[in-house]
N, CA, C and O atoms as a GROMACS GRO file, in nm:
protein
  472
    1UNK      N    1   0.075   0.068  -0.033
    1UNK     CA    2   0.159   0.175   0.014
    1UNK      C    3   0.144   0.186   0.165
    1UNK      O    4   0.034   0.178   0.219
    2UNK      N    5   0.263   0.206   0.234
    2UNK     CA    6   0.231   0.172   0.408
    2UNK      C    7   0.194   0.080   0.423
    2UNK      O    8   0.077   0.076   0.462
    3UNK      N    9   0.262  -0.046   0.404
    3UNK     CA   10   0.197  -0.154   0.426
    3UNK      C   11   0.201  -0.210   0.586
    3UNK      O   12   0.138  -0.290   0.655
    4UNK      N   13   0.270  -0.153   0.595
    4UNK     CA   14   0.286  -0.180   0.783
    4UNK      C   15   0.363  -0.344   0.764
    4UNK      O   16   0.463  -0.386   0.706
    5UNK      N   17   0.267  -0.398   0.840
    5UNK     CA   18   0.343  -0.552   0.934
    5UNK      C   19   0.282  -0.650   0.802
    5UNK      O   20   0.296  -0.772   0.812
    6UNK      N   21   0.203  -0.584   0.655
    6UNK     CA   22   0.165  -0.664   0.560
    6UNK      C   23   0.086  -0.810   0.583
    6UNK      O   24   0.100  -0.927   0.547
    7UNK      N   25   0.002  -0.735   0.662
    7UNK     CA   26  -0.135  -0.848   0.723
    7UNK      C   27  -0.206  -0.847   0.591
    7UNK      O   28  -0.205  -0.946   0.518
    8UNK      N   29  -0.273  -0.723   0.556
    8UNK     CA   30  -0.355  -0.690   0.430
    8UNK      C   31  -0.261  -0.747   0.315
    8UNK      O   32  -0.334  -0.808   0.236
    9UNK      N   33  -0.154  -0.752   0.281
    9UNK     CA   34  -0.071  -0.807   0.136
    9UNK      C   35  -0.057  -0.910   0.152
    9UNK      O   36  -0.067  -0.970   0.045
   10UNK      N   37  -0.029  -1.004   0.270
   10UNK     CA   38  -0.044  -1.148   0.291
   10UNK      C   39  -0.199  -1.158   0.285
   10UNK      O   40  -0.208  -1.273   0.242
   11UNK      N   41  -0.301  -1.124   0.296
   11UNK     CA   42  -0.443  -1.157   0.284
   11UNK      C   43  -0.429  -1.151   0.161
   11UNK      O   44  -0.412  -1.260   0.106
   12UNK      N   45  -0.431  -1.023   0.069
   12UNK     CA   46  -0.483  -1.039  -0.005
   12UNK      C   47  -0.381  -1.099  -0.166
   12UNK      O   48  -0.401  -1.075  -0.285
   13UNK      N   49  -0.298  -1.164  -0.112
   13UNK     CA   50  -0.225  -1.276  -0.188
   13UNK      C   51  -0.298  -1.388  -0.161
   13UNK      O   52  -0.326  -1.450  -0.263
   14UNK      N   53  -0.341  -1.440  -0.050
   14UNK     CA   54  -0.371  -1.573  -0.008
   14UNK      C   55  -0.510  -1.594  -0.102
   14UNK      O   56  -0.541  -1.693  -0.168
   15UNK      N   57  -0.593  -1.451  -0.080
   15UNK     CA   58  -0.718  -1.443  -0.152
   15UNK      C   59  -0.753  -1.450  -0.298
   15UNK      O   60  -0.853  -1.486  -0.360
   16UNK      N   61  -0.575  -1.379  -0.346
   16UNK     CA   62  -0.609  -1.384  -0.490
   16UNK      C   63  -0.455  -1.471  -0.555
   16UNK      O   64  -0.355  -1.409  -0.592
   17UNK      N   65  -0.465  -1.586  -0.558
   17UNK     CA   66  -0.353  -1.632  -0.602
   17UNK      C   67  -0.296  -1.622  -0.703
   17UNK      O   68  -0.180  -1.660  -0.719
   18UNK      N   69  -0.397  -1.546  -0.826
   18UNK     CA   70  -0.324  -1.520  -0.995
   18UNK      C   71  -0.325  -1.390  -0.956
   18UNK      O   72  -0.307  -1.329  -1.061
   19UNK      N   73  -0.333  -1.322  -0.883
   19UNK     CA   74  -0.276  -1.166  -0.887
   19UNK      C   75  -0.135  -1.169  -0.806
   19UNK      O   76  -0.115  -1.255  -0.720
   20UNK      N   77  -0.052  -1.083  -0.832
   20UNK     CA   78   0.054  -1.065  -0.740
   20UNK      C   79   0.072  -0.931  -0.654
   20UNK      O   80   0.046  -0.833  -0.724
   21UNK      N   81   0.107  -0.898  -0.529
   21UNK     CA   82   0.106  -0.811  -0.429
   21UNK      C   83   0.269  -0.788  -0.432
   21UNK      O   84   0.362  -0.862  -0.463
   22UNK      N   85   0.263  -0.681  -0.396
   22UNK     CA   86   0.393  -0.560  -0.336
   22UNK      C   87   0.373  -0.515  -0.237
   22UNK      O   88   0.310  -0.410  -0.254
   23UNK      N   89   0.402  -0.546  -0.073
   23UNK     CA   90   0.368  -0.448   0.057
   23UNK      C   91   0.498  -0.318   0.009
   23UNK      O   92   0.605  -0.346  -0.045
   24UNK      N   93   0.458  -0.193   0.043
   24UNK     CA   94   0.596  -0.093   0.068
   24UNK      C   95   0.575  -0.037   0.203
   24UNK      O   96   0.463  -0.003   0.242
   25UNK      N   97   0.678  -0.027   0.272
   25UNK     CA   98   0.672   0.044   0.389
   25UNK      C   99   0.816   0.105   0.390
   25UNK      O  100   0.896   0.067   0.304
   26UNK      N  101   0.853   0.194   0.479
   26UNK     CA  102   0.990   0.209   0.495
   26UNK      C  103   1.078   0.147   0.662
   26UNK      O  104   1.193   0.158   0.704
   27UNK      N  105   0.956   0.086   0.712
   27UNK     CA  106   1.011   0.046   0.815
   27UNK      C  107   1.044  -0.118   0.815
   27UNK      O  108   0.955  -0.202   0.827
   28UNK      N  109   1.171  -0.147   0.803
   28UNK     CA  110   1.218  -0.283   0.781
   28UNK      C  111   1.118  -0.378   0.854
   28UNK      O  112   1.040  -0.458   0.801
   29UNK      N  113   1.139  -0.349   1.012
   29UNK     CA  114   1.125  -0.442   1.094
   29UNK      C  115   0.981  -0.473   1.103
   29UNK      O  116   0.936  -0.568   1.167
   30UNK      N  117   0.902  -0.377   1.027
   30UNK     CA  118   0.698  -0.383   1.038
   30UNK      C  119   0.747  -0.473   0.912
   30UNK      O  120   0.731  -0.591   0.945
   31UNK      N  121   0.786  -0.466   0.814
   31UNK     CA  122   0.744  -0.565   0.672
   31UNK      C  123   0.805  -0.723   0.708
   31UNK      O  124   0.748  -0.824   0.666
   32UNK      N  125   0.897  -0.726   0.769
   32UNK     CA  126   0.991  -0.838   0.825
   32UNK      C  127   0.870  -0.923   0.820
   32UNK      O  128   0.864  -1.010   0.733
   33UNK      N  129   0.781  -0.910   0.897
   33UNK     CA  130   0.679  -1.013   0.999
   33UNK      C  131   0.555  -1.034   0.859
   33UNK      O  132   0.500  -1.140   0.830
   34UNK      N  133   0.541  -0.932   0.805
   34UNK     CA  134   0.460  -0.945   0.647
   34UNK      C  135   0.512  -1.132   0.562
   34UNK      O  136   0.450  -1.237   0.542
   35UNK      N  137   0.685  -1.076   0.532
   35UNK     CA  138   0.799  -1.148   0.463
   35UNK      C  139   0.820  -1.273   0.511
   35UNK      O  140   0.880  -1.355   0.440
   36UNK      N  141   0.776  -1.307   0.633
   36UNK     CA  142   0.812  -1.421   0.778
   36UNK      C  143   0.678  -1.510   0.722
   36UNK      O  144   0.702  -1.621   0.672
   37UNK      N  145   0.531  -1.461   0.729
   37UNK     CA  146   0.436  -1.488   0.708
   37UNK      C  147   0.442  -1.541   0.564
   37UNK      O  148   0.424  -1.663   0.553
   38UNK      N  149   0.460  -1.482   0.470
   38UNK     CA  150   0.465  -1.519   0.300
   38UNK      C  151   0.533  -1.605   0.282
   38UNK      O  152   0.488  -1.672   0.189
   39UNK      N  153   0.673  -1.666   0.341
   39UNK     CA  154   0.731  -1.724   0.324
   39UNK      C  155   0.688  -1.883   0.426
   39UNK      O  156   0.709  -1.997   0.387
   40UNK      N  157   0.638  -1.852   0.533
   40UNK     CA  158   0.608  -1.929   0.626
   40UNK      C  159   0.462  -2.049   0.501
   40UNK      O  160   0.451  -2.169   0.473
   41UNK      N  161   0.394  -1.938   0.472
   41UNK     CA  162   0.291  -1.984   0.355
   41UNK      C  163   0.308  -2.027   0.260
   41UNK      O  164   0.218  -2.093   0.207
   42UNK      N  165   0.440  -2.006   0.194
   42UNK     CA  166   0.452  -2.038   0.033
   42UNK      C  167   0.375  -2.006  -0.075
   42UNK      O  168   0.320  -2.052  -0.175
   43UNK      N  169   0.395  -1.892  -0.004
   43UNK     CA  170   0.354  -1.754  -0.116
   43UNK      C  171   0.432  -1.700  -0.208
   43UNK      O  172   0.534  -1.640  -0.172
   44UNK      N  173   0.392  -1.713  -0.376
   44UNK     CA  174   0.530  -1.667  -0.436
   44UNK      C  175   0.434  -1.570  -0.526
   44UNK      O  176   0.465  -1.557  -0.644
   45UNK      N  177   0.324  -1.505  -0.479
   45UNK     CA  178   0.254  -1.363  -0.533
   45UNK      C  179   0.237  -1.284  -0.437
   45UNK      O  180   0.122  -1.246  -0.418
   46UNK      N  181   0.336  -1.238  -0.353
   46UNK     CA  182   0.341  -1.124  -0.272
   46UNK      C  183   0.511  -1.092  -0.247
   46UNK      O  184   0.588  -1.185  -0.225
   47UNK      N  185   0.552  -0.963  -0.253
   47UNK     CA  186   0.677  -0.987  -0.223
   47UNK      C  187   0.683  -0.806  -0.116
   47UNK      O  188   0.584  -0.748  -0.072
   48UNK      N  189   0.825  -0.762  -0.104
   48UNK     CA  190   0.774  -0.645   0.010
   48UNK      C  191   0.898  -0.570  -0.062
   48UNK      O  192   0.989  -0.637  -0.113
   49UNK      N  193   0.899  -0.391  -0.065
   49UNK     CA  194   0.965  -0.333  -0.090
   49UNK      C  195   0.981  -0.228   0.036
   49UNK      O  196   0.888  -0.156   0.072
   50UNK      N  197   1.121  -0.230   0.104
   50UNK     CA  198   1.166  -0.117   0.163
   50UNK      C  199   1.226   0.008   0.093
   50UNK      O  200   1.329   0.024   0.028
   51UNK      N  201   1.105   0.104   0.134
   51UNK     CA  202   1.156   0.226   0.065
   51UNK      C  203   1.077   0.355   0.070
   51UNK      O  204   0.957   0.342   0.046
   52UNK      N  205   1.120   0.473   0.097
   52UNK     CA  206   1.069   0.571   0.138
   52UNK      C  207   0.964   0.618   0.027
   52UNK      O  208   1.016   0.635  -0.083
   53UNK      N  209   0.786   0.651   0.036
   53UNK     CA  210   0.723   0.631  -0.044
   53UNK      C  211   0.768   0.781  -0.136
   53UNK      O  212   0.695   0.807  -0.231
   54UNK      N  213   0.864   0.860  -0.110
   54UNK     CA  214   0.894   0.970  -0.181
   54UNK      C  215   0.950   0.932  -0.340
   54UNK      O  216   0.931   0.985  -0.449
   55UNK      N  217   1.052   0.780  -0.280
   55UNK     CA  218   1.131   0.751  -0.445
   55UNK      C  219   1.006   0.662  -0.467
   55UNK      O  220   1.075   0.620  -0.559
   56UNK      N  221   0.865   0.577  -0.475
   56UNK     CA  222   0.833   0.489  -0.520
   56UNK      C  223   0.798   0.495  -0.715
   56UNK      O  224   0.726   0.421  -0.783
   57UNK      N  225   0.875   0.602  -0.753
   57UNK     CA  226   0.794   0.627  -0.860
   57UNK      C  227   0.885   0.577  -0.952
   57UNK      O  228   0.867   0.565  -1.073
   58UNK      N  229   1.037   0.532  -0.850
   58UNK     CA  230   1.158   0.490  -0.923
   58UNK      C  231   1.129   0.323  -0.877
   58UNK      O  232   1.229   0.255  -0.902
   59UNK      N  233   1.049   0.266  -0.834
   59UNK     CA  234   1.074   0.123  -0.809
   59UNK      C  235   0.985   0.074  -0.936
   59UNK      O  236   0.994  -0.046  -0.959
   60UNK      N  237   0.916   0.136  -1.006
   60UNK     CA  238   0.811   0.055  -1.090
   60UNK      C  239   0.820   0.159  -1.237
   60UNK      O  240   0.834   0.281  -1.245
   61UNK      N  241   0.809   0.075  -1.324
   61UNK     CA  242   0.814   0.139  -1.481
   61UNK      C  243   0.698   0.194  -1.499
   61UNK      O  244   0.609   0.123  -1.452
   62UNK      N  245   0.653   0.308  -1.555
   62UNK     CA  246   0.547   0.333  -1.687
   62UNK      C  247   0.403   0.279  -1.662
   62UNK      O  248   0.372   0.275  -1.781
   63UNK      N  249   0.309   0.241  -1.608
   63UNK     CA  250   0.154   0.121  -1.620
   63UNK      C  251   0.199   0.004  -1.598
   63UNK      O  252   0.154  -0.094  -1.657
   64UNK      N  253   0.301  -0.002  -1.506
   64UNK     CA  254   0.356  -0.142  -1.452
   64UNK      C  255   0.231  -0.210  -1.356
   64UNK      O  256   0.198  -0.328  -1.346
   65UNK      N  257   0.174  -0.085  -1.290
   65UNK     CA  258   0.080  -0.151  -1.175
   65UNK      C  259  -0.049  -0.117  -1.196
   65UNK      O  260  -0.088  -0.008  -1.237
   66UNK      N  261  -0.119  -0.212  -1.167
   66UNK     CA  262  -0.276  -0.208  -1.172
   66UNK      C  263  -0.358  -0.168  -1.101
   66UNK      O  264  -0.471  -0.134  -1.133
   67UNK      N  265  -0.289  -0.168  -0.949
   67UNK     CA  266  -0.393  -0.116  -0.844
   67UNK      C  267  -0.283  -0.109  -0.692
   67UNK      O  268  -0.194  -0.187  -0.660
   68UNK      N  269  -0.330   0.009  -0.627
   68UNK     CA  270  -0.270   0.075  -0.560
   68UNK      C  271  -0.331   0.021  -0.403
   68UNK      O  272  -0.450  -0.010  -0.417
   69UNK      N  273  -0.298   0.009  -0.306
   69UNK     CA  274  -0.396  -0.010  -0.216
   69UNK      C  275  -0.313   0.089  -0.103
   69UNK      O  276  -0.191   0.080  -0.087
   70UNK      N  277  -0.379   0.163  -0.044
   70UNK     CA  278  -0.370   0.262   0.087
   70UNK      C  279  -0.448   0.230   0.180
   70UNK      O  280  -0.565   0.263   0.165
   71UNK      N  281  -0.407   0.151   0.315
   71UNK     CA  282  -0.460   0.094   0.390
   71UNK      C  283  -0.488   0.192   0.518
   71UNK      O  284  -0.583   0.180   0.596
   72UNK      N  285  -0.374   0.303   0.526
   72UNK     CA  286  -0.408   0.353   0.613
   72UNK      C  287  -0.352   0.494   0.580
   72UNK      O  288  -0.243   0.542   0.609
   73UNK      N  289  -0.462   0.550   0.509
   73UNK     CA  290  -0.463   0.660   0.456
   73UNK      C  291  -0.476   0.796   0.519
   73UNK      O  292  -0.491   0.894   0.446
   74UNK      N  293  -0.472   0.806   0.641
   74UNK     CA  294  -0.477   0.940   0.694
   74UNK      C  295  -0.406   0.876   0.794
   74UNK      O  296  -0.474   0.823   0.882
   75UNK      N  297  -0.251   0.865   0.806
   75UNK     CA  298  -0.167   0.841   0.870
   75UNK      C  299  -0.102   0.987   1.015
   75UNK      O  300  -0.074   0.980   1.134
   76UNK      N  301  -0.105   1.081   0.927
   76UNK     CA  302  -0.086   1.216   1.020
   76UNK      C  303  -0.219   1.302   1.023
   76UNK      O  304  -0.242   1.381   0.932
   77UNK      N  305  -0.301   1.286   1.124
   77UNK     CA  306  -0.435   1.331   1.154
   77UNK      C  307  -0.390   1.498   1.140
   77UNK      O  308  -0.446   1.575   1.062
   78UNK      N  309  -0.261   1.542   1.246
   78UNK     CA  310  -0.215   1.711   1.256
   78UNK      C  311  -0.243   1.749   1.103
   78UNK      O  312  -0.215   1.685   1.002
   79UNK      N  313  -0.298   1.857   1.114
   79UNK     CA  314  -0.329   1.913   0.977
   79UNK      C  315  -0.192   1.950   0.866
   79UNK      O  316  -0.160   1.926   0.750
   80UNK      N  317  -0.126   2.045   1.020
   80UNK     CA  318   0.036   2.067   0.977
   80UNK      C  319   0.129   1.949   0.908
   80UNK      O  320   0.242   1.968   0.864
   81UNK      N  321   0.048   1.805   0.904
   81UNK     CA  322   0.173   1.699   0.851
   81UNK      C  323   0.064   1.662   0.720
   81UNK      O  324   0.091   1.567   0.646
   82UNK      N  325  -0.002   1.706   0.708
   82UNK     CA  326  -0.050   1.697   0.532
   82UNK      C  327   0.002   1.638   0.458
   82UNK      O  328  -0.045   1.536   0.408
   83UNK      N  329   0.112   1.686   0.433
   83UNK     CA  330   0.208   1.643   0.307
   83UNK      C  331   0.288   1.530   0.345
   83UNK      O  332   0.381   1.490   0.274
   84UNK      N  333   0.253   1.471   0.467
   84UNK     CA  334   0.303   1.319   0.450
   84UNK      C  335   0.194   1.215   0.475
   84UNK      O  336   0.211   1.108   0.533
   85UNK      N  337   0.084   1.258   0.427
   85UNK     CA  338  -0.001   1.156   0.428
   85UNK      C  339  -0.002   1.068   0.280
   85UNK      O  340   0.035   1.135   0.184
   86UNK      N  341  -0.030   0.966   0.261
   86UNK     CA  342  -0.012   0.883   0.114
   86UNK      C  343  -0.082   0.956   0.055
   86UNK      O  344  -0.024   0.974  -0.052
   87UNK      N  345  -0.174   1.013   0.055
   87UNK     CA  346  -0.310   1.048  -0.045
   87UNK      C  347  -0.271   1.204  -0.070
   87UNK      O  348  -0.357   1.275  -0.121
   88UNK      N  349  -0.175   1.247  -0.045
   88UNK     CA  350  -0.137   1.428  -0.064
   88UNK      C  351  -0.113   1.441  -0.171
   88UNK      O  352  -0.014   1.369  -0.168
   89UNK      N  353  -0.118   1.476  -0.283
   89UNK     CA  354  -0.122   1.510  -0.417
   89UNK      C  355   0.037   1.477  -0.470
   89UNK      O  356   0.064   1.389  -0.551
   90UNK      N  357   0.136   1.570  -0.404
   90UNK     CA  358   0.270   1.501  -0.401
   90UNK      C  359   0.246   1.366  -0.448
   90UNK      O  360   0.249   1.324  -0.564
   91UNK      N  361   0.215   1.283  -0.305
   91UNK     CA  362   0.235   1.113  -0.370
   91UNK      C  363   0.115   1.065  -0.505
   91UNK      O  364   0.160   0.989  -0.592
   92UNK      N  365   0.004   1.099  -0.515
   92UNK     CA  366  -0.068   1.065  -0.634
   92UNK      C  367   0.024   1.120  -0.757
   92UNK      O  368   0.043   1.038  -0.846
   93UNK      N  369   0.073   1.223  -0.771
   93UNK     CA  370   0.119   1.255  -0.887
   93UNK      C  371   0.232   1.148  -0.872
   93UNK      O  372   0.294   1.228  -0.803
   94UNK      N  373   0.279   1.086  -0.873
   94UNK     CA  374   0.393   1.001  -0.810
   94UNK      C  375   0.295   0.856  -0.859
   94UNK      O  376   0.326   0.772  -0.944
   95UNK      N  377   0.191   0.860  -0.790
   95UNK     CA  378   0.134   0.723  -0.841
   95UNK      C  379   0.098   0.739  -0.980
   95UNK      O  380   0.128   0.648  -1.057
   96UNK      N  381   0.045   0.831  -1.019
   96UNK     CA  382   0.019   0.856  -1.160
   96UNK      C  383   0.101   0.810  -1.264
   96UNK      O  384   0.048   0.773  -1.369
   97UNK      N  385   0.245   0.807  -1.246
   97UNK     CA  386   0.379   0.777  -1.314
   97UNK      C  387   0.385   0.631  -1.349
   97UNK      O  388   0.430   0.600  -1.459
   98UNK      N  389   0.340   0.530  -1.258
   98UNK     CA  390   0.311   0.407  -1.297
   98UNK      C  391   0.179   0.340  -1.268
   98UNK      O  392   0.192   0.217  -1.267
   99UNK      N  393   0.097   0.367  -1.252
   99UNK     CA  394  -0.036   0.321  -1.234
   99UNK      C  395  -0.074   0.328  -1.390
   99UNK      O  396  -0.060   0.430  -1.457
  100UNK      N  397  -0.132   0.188  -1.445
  100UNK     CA  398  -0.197   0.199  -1.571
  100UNK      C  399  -0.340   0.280  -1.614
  100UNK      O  400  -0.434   0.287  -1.535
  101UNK      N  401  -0.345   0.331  -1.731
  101UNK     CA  402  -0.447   0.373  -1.749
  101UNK      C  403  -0.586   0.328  -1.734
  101UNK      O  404  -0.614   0.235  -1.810
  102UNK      N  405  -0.696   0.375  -1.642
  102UNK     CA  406  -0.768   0.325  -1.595
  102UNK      C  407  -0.749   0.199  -1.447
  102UNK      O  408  -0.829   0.125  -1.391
  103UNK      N  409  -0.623   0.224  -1.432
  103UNK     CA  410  -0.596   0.182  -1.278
  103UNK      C  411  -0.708   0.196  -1.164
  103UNK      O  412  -0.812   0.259  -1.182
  104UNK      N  413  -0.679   0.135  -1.052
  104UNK     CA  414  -0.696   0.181  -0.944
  104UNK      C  415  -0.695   0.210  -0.823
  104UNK      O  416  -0.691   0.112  -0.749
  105UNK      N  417  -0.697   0.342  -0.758
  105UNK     CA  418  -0.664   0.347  -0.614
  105UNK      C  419  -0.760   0.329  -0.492
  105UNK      O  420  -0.859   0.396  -0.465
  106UNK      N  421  -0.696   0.201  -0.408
  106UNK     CA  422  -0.812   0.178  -0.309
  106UNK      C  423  -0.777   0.226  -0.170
  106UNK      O  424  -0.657   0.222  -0.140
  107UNK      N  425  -0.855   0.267  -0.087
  107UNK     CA  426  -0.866   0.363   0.018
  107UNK      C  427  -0.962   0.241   0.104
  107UNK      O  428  -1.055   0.172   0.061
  108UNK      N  429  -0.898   0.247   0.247
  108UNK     CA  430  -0.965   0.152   0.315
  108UNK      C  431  -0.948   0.248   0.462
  108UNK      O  432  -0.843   0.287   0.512
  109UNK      N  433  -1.076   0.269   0.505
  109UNK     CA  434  -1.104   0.364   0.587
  109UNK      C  435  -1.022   0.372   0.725
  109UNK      O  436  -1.070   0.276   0.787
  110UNK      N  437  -0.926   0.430   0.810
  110UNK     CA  438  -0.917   0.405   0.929
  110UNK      C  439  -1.055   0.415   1.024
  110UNK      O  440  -1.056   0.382   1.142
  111UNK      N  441  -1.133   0.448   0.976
  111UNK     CA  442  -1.243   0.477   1.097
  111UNK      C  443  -1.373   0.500   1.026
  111UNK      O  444  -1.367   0.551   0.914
  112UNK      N  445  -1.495   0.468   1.079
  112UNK     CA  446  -1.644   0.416   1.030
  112UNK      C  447  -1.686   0.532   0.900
  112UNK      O  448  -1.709   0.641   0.951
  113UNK      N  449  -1.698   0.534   0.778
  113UNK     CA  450  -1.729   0.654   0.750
  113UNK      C  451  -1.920   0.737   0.788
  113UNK      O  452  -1.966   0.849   0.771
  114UNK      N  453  -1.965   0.633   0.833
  114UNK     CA  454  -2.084   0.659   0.857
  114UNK      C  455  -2.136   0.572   0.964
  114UNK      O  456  -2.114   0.451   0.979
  115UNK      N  457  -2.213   0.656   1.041
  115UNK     CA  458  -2.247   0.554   1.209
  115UNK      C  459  -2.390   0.597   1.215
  115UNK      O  460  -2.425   0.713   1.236
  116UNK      N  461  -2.475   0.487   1.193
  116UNK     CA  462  -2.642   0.535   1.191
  116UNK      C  463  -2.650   0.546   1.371
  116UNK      O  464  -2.573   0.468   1.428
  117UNK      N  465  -2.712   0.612   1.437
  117UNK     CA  466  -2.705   0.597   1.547
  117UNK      C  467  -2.861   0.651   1.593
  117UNK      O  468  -2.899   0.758   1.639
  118UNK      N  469  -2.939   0.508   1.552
  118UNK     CA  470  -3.104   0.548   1.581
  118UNK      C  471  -3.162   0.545   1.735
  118UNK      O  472  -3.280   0.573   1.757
   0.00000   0.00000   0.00000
């Protein structure tokens, strides 16, 4: 979800070749360079969906998907834009709709969650 320019969905196609990847973003021209790359590779387990993550609950059936990945999960730091961050309850209930039972959602930190600083 937010897949941006789909560095991470081209990785992690290349990494897992019997799994298959979906980047979504709504910005054409960031997934373009994802789509450029996959194809440049001959990659046929990653593919990219343009689309505002509000309808994503209409792109996929019932426990269609196995695992969710949110790469950049606190997208609007302003407190006031909450409700457009991926992880706002809005969109989980939304993932809930097709994520299989016992799915899962992965969260990949924008920033260190812990800094030992001895």
């Amino acid at each position: 979800m937010g897949c941006g320019k789909g560095e991470y969905s081209v990785g992690l196609a290349k990494n897992n070749p019997n799994k298959n990847y979906i980047g979504v973003d709504i910005k054409g021209n960031r997934i373009w360079t994802g789509a450029s790359e996959a194809l440049n590779s001959k990659l046929n387990n990653v593919a990219f969906v343009r689309t505002r993550i509000d309808f994503i609950d209409h792109c996929f059936s019932e426990n269609e998907v196995s695992e969710i990945w949110i790469t950049f999960p606190d997208p609007q730091p302003q407190k006031t834009r909450a409700r457009k961050r991926l992880t706002h309850m809005m969109f989980i209930n939304r993932y809930k709709k097709f994520l299989k039972p016992g799915g899962l959602v992965h969260l990949k930190p924008t920033a260190p969650v812990f800094t030992n600083t001895l």
